[in-house]
N, C-alpha and C positions, 0 to 999 in steps of 0.2 A: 504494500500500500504506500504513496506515495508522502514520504515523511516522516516514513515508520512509525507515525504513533499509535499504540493501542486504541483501540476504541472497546467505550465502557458503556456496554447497553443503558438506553433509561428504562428498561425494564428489569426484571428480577433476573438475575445470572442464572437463572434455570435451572439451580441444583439442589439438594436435599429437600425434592418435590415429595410429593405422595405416594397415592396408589396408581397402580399402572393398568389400569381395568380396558378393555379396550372400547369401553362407552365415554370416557374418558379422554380419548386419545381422539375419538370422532368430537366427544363437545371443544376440546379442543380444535381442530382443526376450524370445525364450524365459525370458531370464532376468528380465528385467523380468517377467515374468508367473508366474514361481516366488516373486519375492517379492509381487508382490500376492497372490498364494494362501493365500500364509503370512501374511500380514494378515491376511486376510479369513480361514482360519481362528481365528486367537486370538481378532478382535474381532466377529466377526461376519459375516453375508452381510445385507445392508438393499436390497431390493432397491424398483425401480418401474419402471412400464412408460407407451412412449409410442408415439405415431403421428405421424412427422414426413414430411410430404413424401409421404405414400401408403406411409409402410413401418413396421415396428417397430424401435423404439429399444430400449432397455432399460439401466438404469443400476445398477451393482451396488457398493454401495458397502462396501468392508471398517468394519464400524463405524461409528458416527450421527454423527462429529465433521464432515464437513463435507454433510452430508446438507438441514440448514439454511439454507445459503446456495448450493449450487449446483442445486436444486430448484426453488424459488418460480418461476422464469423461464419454465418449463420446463410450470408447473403445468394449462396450460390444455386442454395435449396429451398427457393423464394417459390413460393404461386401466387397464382392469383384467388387462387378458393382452395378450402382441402380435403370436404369431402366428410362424412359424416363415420365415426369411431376413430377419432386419434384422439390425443391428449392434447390440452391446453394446460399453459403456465398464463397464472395470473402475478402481474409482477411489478412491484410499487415499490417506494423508500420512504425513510426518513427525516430527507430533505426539505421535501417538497408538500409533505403532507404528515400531519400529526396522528395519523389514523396509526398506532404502533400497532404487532400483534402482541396477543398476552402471554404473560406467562402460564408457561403449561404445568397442569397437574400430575405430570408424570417425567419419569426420566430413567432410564436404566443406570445412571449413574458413571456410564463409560466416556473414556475421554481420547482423542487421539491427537496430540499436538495442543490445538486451541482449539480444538471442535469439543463441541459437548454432543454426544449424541443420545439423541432422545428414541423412542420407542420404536424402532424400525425394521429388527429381522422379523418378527412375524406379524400377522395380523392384516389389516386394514389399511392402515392406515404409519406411512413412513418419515421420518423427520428429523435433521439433524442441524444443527445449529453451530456456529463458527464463534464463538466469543470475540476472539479477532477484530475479524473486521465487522462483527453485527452482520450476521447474514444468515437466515433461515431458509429451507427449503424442506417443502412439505409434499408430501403426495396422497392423494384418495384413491387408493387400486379399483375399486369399486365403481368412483364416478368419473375416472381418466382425469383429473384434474389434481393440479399441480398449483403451489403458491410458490411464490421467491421474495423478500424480502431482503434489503441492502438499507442501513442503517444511514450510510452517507454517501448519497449519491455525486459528491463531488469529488469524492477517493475509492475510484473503483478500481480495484488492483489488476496489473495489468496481464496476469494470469487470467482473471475474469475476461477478462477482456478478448481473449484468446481462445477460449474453451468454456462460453459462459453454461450456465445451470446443468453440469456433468454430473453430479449426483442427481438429480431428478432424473436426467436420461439416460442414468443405467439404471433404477430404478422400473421404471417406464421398458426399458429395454428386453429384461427379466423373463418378460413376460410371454416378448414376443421368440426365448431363447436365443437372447445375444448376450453379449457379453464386451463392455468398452475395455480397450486395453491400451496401456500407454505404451502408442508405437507409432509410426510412420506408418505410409502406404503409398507405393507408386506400382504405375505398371502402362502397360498395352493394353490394345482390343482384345488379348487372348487371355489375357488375367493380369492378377497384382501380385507383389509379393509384401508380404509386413517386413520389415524394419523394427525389430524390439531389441531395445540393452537399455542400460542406464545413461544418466547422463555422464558426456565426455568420450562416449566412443563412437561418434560421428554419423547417429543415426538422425539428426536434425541436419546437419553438412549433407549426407546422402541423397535425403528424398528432395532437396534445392536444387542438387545437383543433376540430377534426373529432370526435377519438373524445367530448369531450365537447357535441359538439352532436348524439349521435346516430347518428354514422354508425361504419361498422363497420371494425374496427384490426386487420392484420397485424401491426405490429411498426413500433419505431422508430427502432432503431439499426444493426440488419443481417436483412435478410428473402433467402428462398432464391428466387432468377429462374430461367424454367424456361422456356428457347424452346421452340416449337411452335405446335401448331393447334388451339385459339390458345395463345400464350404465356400460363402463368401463374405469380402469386406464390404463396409459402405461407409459413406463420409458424413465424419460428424460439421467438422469446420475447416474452411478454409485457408485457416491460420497456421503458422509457422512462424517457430520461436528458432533463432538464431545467438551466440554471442558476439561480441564486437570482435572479437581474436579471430572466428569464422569469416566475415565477415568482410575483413582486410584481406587477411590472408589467403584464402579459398576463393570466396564469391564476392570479389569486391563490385561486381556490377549491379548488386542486388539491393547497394548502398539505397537507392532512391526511391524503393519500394518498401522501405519501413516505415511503419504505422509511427505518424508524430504525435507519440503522448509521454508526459514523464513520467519517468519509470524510477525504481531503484534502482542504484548502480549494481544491487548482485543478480535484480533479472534480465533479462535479455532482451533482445530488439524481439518484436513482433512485427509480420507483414502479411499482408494480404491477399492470397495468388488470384484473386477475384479478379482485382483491381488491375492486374499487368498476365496473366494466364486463363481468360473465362476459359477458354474453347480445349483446354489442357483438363479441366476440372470434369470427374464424374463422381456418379449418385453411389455407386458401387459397380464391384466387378468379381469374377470367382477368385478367388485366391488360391494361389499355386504353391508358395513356398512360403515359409517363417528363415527370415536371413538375421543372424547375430551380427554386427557392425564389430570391425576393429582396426582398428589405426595401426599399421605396422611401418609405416614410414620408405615402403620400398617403392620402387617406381611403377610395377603393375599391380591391376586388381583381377585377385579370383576369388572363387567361391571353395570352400570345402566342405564336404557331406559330414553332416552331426545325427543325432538321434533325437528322436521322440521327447526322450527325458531334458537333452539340452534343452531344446526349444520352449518343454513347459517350466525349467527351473527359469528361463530370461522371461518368461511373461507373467509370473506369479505375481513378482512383485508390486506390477501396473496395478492388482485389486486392490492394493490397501490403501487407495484415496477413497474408496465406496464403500459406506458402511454398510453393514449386516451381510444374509447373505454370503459368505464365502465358499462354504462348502458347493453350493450351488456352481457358481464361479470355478473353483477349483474344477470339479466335474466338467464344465462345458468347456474350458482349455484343457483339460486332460485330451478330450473328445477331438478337440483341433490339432494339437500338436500330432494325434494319431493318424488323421486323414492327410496329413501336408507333408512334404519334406523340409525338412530343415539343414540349412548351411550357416556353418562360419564363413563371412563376407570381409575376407581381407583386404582392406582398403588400400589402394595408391595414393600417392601424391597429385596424382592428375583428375580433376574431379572430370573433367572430359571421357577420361577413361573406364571414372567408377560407371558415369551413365552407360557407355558402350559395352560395359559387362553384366550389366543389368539388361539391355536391348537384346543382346544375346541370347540370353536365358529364357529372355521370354519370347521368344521367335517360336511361333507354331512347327 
């Protein structure tokens, strides 16, 4: 967030709550959804519609204050209508309107970082809350609808900003048997391959490097996996995060295509492949491979055959931003790493290169 300051709910820090009944957990949400209403009446209804995943989205935002930064990501899977059984995110602040939600009657008492999270592997009704930065995000499995709250709409972090309301839509996701995973995704007309490791070993450098030689970009920081026959990717956003060292050094032509907002200097540039690659950009495509990224500093790139077990020991990780739910998770990349092949993706020095070996692989 920009400034690093904590922010300190004016509501109740949400912990040593009550009973956790799940009549409870609905009068709660209820009410969370009376004051968005009462938002979104005074300021407005701004509404847009999308297609994510084969379904409709829809985003209803009380008034235009954060409509600008939680959007853009978002823009590539724009309609004009969406169609009747998807999910709606109702989504207001702070700022702008004094409508807060309340505090809730329940809490499991789990913490992860600065998240509190509230009552969400089982039931009805899902929620978890960010102490941080003031940020709530609620879901009704039941009546497809989703709330988001943001505390201060004038320090919207630029993580947000990149990959806005991802726990609601892997939530939402669950259902339809996906699972969001923190990776990349590029490819061809003939499929994609993911991109998954941590950060630092050049799985954000890779899929830039591709989409700007040509070839075609899911996403680069978290894309939706979807086992079956055959398994495929689809795109959440079309955002990609970059550092400044990348940046220079690799892709220095990509300089003019970063999103201009302040950032912290330990996050990284964000940019938009909308904005400078529509016609590069797809909705999804099948997935052929899970590729492990590694910087070896030599002058060519190949690929080497790994196992089932690598590929799902490098995607585990991605789950622990989404609470509850694991096991679930765990299962349905078990499920993935078994259908696909996986390779270690030793990287050259020539991002030229990595695209041409990526092009390769995926030639029908």
């Amino acid at each position: 967030m920009a400034g690093g300051a904590r922010v300190t709910p004016e509501v109740s820090p949400w912990r040593d709550a009550g009973a956790r009944t799940d009549a409870e957990a609905l009068a709660f949400f209820d009410r969370c959804l009376e004051a968005f209403e009462q938002a979104r009446a005074r300021a407005g209804d701004v509404r847009s519609h999308y297609r994510m995943a084969g379904a409709p989205l829809t985003l209803s935002f009380a008034g235009r204050s954060l409509v600008g930064d939680l959007t853009p990501a978002l823009r590539h899977l724009e309609t004009t209508a969406t169609g009747d059984g998807g999910l709606t995110i109702g989504i207001w602040d702070g700022s702008s309107s004094d409508r807060v939600p309340p505090a809730p009657a329940f809490t499991d008492r789990a913490s992860r970082g600065n998240t509190e999270l509230l009552q969400y592997s089982e039931g009805r009704i899902r929620a978890a809350f960010d102490s941080w930065l003031g940020m709530l995000s609620v879901l009704d499995v039941e009546r497809n609808l989703a709330l988001f709250w943001l505390r201060d709409a004038s320090h919207v972090p630029i993580t947000l900003v990149g990959t806005p309301f991802r726990i609601i839509l892997q939530w939402w996701a669950s259902a339809l048997d996906g699972q969001l995973i923190h990776a990349a995704a590029v490819g061809t007309e003939s499929g994609a391959v993911v991109i998954s490791g941590p950060s630092g070993t050049g799985k954000s450098s890779t899929a830039l490097a591709a989409l700007e030689a040509g070839l075609l970009y899911l996403g680069d920081d978290f894309v939706l996996a979807q086992p079956g026959s055959p398994p495929r990717v689809f795109s959440l956003y079309n955002s990609a995060k970059v550092d400044d060292a990348t940046l220079e050094t690799r892709l220095p032509a990509l300089r003019d295509a970063v999103h201009a907002r302040p950032r912290l200097a330990t996050e990284k540039e964000v940019l938009f492949a909308q904005a400078r690659w529509p016609r590069q950009l797809r909705a999804d495509l099948p997935l052929r491979a899970i590729l492990l990224p590694s910087v070896t500093g030599g002058p060519e790139s190949r690929l080497v055959p790994l196992g089932a077990a690598d590929a799902l020991r490098s995607l585990l990780p991605g789950i622990f931003p989404f609470p509850g739910q694991r096991q679930e998770a765990v299962t349905r990349l078990a499920r993935l790493a078994r259908q696909v092949p996986a390779y270690r993706f030793e990287l050259g020095h020539d991002s030229r290169g990595v695209a041409e070996t990526l092009r390769r692989f995926l030639e029908p």
